[in-house]
N, CA, C and O atoms as a DFTB+ gen file, in Angstrom:
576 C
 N C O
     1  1      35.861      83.271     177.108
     2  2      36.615      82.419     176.217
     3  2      35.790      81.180     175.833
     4  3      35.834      80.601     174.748
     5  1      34.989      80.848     176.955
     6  2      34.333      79.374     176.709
     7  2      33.223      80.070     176.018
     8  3      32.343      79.247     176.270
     9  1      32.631      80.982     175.334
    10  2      31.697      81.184     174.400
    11  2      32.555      81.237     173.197
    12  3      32.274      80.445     172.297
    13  1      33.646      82.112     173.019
    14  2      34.477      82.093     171.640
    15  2      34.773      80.833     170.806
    16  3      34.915      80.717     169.589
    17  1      34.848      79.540     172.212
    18  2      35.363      78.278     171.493
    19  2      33.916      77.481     171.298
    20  3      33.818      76.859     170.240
    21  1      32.909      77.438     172.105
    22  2      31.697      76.856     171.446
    23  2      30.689      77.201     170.927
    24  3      29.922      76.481     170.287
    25  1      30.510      79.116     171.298
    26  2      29.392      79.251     170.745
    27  2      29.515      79.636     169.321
    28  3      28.714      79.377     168.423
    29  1      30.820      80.405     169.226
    30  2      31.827      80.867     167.959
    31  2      30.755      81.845     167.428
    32  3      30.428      81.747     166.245
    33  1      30.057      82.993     168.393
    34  2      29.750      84.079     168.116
    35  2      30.455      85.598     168.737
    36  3      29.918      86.705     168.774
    37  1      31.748      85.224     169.165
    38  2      32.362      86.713     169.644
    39  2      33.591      86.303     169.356
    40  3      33.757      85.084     169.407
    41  1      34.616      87.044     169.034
    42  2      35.554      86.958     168.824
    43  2      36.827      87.771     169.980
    44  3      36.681      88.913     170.414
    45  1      38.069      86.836     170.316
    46  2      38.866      87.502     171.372
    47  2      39.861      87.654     170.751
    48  3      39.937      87.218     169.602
    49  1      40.940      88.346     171.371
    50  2      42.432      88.481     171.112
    51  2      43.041      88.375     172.659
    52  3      42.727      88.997     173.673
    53  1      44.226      87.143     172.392
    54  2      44.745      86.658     173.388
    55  2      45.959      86.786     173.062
    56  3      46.009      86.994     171.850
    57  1      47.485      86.758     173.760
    58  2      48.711      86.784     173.561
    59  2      49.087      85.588     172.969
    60  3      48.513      84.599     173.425
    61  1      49.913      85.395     172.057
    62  2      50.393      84.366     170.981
    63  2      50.873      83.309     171.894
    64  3      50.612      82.125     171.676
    65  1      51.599      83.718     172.959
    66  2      51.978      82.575     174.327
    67  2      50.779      81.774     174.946
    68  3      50.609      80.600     175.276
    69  1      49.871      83.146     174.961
    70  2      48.583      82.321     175.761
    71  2      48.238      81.122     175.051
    72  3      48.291      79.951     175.428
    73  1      47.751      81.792     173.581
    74  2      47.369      80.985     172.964
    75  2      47.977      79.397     172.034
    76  3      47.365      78.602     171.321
    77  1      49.197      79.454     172.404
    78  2      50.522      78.507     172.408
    79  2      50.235      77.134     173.255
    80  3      50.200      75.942     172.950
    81  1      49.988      78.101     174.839
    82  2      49.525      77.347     175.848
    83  2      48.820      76.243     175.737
    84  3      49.055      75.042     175.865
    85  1      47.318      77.315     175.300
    86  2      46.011      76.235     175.402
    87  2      45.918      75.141     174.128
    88  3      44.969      74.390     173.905
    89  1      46.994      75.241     173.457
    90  2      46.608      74.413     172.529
    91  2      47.443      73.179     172.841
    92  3      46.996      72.072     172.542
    93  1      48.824      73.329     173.523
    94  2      49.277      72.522     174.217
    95  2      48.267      71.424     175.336
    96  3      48.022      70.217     175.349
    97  1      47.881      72.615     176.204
    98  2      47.162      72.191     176.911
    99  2      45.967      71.502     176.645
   100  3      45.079      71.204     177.443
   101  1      46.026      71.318     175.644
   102  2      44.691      70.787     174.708
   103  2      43.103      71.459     175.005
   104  3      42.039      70.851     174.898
   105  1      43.319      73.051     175.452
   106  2      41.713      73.326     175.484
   107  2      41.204      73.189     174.377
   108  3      40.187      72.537     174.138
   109  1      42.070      73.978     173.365
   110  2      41.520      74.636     172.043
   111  2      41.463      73.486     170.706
   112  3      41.581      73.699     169.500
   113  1      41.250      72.285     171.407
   114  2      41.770      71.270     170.502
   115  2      40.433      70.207     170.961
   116  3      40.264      69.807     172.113
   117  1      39.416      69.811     169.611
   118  2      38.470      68.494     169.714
   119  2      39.270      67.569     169.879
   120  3      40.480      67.617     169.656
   121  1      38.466      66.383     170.405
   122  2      38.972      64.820     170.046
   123  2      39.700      64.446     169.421
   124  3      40.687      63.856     169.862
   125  1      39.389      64.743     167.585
   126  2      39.880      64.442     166.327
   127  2      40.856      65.629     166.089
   128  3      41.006      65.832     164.884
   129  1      41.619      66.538     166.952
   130  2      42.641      67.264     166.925
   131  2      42.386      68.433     166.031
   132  3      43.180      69.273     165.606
   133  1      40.902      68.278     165.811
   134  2      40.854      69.793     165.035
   135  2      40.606      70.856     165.995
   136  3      39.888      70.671     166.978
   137  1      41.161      71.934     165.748
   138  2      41.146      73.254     166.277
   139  2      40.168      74.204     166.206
   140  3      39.837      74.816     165.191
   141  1      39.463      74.378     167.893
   142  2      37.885      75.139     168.090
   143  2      38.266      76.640     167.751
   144  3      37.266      77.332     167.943
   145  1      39.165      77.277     167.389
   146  2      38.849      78.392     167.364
   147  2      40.229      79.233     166.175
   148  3      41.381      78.800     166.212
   149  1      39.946      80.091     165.483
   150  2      40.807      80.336     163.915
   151  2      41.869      81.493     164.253
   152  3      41.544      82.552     164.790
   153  1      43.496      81.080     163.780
   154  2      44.126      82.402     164.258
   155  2      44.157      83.261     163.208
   156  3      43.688      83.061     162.088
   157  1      44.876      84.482     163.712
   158  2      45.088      85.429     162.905
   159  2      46.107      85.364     162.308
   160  3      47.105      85.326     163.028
   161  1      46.321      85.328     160.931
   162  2      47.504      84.621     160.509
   163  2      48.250      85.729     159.788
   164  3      49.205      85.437     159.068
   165  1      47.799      87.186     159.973
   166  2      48.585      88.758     159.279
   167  2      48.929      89.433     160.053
   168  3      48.144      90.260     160.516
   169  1      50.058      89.358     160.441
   170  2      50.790      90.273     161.420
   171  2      50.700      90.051     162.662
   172  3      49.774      89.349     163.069
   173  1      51.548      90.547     163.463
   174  2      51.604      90.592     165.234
   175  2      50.603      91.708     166.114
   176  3      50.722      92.927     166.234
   177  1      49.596      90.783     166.658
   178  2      49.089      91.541     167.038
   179  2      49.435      91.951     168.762
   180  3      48.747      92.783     169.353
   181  1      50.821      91.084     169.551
   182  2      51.023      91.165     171.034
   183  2      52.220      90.369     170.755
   184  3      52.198      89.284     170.174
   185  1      53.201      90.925     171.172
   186  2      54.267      90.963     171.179
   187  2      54.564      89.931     172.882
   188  3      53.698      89.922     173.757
   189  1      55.592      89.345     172.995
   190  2      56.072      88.706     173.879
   191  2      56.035      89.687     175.510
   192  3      56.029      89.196     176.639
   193  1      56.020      90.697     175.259
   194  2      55.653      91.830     176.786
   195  2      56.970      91.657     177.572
   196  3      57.052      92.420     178.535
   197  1      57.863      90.955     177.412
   198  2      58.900      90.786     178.406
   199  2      59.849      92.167     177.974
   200  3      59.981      92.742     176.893
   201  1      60.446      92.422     179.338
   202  2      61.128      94.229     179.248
   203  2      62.114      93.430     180.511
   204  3      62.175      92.418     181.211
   205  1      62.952      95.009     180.126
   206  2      64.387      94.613     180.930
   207  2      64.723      96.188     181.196
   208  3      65.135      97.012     180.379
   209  1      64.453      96.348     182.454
   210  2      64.510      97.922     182.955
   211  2      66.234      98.560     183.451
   212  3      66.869      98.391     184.492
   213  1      66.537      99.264     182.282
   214  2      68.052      99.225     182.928
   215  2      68.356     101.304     182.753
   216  3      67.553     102.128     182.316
   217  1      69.468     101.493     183.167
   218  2      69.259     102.845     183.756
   219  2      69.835     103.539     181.921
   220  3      70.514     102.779     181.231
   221  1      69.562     104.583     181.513
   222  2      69.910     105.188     180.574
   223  2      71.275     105.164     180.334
   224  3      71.733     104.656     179.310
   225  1      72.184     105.833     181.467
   226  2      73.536     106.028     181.111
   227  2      74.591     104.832     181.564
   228  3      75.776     105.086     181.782
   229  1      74.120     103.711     181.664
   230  2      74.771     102.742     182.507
   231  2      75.186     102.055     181.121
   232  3      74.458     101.858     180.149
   233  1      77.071     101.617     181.336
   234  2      77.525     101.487     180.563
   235  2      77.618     100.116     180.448
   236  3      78.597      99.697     179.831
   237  1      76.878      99.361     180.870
   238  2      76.649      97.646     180.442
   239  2      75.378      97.587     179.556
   240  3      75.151      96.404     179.301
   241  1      74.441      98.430     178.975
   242  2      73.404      98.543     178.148
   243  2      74.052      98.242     176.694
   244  3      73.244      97.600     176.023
   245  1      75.245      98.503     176.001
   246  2      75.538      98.029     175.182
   247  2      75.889      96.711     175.081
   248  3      75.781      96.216     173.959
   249  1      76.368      95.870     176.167
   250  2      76.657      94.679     176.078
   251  2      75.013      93.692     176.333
   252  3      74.816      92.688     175.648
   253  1      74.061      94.124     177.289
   254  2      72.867      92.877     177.226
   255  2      72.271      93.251     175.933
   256  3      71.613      92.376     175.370
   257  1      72.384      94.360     175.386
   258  2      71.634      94.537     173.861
   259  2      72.269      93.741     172.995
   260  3      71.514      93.169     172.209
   261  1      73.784      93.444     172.843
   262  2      74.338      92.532     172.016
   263  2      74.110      90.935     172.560
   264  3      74.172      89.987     171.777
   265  1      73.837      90.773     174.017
   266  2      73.446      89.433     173.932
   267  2      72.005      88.713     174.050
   268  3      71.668      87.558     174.312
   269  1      71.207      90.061     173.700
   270  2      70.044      89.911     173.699
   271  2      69.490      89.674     172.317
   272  3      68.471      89.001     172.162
   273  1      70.169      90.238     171.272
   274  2      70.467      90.224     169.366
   275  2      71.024      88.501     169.138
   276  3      70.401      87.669     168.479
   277  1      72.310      88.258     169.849
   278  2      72.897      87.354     170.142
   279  2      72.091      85.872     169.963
   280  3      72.219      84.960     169.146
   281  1      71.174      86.087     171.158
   282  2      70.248      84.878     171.882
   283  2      69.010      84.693     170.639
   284  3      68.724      83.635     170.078
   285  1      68.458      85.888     170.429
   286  2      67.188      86.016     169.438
   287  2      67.543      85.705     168.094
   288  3      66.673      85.307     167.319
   289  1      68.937      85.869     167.670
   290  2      69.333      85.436     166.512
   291  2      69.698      84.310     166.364
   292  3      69.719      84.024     165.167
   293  1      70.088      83.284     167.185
   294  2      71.024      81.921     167.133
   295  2      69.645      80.843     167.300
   296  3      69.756      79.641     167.057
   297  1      68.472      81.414     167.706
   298  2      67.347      80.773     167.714
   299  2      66.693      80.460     169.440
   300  3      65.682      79.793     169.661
   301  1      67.210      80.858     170.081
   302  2      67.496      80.255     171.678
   303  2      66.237      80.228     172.245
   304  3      65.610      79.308     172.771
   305  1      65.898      81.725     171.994
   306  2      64.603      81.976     172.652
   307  2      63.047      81.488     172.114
   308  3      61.976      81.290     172.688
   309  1      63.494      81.410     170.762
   310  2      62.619      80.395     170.153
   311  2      62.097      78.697     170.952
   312  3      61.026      78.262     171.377
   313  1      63.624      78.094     170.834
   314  2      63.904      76.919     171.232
   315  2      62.935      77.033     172.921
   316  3      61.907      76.480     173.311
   317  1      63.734      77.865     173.459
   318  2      63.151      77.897     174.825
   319  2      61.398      78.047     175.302
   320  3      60.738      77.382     176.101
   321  1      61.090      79.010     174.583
   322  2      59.531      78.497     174.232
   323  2      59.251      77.158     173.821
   324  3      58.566      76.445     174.554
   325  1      59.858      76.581     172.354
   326  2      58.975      75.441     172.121
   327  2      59.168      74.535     173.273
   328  3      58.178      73.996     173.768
   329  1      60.578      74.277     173.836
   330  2      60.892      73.521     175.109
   331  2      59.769      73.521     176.198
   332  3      59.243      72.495     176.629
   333  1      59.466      74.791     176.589
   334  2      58.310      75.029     177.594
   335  2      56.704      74.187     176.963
   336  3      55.916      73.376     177.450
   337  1      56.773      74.650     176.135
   338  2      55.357      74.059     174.989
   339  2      55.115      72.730     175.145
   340  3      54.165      72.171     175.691
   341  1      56.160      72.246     174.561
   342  2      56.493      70.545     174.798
   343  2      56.690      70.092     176.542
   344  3      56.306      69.013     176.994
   345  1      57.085      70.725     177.015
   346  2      57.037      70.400     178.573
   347  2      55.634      70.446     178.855
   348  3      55.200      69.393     179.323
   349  1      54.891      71.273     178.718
   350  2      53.278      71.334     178.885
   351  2      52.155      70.570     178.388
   352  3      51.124      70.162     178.922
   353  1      52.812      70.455     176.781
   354  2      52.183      68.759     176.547
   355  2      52.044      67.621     177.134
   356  3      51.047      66.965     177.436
   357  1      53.692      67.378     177.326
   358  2      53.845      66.173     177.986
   359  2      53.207      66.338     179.486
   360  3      52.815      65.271     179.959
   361  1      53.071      67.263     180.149
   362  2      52.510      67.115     181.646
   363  2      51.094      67.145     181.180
   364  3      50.435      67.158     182.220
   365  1      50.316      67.163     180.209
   366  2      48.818      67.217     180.211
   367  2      48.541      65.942     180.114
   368  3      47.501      65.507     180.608
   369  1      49.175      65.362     179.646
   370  2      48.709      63.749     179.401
   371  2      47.939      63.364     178.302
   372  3      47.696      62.166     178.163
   373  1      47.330      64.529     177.148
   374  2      46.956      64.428     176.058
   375  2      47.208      64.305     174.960
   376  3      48.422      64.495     174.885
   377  1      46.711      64.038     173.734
   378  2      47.777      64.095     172.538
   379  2      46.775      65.176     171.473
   380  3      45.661      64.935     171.008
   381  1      47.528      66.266     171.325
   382  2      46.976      67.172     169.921
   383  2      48.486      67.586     169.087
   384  3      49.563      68.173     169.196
   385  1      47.464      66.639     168.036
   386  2      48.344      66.977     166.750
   387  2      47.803      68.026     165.756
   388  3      47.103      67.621     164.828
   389  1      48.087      69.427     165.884
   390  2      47.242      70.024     164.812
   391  2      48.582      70.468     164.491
   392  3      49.386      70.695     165.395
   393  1      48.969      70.650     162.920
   394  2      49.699      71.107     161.849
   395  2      49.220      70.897     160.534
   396  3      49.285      69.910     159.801
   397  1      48.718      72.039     160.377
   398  2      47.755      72.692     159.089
   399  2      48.981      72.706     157.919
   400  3      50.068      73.283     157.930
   401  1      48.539      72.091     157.207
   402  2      49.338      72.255     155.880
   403  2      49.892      73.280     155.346
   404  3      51.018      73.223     154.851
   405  1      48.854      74.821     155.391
   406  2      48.886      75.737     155.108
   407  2      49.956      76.578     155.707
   408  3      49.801      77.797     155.646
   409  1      51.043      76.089     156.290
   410  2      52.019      76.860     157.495
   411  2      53.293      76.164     156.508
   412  3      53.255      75.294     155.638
   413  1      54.595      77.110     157.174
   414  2      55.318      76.865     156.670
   415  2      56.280      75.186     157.130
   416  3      56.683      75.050     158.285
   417  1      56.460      74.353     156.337
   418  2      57.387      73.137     156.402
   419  2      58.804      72.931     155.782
   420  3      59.171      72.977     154.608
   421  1      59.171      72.800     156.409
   422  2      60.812      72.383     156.534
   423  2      61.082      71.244     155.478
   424  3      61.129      70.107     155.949
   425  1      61.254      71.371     154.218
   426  2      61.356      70.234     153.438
   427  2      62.471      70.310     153.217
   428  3      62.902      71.421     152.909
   429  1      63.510      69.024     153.290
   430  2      64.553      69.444     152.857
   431  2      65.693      67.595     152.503
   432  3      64.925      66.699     152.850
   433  1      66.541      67.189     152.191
   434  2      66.357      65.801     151.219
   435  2      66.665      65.144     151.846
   436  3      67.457      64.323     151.384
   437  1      66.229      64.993     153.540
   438  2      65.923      63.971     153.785
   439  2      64.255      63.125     153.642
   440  3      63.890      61.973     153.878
   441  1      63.579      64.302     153.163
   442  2      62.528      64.212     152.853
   443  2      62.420      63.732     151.340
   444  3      61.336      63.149     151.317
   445  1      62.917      63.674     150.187
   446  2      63.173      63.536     149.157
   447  2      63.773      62.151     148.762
   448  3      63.426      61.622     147.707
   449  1      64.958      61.372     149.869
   450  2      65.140      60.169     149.914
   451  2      64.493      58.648     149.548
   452  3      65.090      57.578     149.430
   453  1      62.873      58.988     149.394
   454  2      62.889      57.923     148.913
   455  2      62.431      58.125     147.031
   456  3      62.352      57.289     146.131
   457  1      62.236      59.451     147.048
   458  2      62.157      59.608     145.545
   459  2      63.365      59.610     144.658
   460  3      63.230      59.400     143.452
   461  1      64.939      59.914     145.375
   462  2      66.062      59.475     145.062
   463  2      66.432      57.534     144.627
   464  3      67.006      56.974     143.693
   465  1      65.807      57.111     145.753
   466  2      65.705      55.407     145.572
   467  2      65.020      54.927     144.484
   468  3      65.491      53.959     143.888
   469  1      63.706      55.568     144.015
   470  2      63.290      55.205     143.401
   471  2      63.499      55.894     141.686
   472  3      62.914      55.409     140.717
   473  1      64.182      56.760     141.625
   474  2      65.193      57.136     140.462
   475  2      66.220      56.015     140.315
   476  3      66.331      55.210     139.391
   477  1      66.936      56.138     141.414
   478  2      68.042      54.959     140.765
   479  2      67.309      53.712     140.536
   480  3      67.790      53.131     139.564
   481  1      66.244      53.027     141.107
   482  2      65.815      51.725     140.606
   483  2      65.505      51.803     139.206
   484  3      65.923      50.884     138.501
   485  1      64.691      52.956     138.547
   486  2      64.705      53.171     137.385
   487  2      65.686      53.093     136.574
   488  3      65.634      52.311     135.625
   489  1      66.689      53.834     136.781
   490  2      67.875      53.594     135.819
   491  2      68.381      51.945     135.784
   492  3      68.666      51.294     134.778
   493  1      68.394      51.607     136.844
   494  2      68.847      50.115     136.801
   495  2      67.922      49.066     136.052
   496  3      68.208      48.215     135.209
   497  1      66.694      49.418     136.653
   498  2      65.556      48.566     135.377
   499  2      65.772      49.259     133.886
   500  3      65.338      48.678     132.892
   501  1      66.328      50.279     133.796
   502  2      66.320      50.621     132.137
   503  2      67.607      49.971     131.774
   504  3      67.738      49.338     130.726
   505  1      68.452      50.113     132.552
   506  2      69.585      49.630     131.745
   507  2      69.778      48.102     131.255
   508  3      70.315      47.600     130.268
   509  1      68.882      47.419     132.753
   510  2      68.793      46.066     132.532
   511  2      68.108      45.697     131.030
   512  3      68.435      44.814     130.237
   513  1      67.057      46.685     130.941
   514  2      65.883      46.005     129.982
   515  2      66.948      46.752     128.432
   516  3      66.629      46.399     127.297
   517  1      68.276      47.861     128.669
   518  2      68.756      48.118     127.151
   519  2      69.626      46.776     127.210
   520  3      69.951      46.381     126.090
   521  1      70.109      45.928     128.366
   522  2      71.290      44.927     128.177
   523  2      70.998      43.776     127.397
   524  3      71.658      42.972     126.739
   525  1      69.094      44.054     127.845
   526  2      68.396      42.765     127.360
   527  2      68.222      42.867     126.284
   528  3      68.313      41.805     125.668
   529  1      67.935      43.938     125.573
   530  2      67.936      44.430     124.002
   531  2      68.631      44.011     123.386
   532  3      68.413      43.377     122.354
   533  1      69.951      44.341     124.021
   534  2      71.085      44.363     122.785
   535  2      71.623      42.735     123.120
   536  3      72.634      42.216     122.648
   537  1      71.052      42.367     123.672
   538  2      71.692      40.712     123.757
   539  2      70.689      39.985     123.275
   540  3      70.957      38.800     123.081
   541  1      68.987      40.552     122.878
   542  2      68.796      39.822     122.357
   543  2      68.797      40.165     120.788
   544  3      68.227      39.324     120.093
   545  1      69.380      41.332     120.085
   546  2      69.183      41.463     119.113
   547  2      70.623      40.885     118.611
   548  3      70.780      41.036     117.400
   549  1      71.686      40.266     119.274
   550  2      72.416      39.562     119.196
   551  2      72.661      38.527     118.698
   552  3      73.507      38.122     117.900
   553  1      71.490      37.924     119.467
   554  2      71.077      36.481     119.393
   555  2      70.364      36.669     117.941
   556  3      70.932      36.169     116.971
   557  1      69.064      37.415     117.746
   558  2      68.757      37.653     116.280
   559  2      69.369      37.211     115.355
   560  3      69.157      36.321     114.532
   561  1      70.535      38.233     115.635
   562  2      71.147      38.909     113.896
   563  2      71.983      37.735     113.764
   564  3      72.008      37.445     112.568
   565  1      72.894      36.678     114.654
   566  2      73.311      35.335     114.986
   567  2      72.298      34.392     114.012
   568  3      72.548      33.884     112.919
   569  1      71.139      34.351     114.769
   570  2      70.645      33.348     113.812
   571  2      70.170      33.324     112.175
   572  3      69.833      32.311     111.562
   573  1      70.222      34.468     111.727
   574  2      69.719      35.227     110.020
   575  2      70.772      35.055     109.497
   576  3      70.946      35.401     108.329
């Protein structure tokens, strides 16, 4: 591994957890938070490996399959990874910030809020500057 990240002449495949890990852990991460080594960003290549050995005809197999759909759908197991992730950060004592632009972001209007503020200031400076118009073409047509 320590040739993949410095000499960057062989290439590995590691489990998406592993590699979750070390970036937490800040191996895979310089100083300046850039990232020593490039993922694969098309398809799954290692799946999570976790199994649940239960007997064929045993009639509780329909129920952990529904709360196993359940858990994976409501986000849980997601959550529970990043939880672990972030627990591993914080015990390293390091700070890596890598989030590549190129990934997907969550934009949504609370992000947009201050381009909302600055719409309405517009309208208010326009309206001010039509109030000023018409009061001073007021004053004008008053004095002619």
């Amino acid at each position: 591994m320590n040739r993949a990240l410095y000499k960057k002449d062989v290439s590995i495949l590691i489990p998406n957890m592993l590699a979750e890990g070390m970036y937490a852990r800040v191996y895979f991460v310089v100083e300046n938070s850039e990232p020593l080594v490039c993922r694969l960003e098309d398809g799954v290549v290692f799946n999570t490996g976790l199994a649940m050995i239960m007997f064929y005809a045993d009639p509780k197999v329909g129920l952990v399959n529904n709360i196993i759909d359940r858990v994976v759908e409501a986000g849980l197991y997601s959550y529970w990874i990043s939880f672990r992730l972030n627990l591993i950060k914080l015990s390293s004592h390091k700070i890596a910030i890598v989030h590549p632009l190129d990934r997907y972001y969550s934009f949504n209007l609370y992000h947009m809020q201050p381009a909302f503020y600055l719409l309405l200031m517009g309208w208010f400076l326009s309206v001010i500057c039509f109030m000023v118009q018409l009061l001073y073409n007021c004053v004008v047509n008053k004095r002619v």
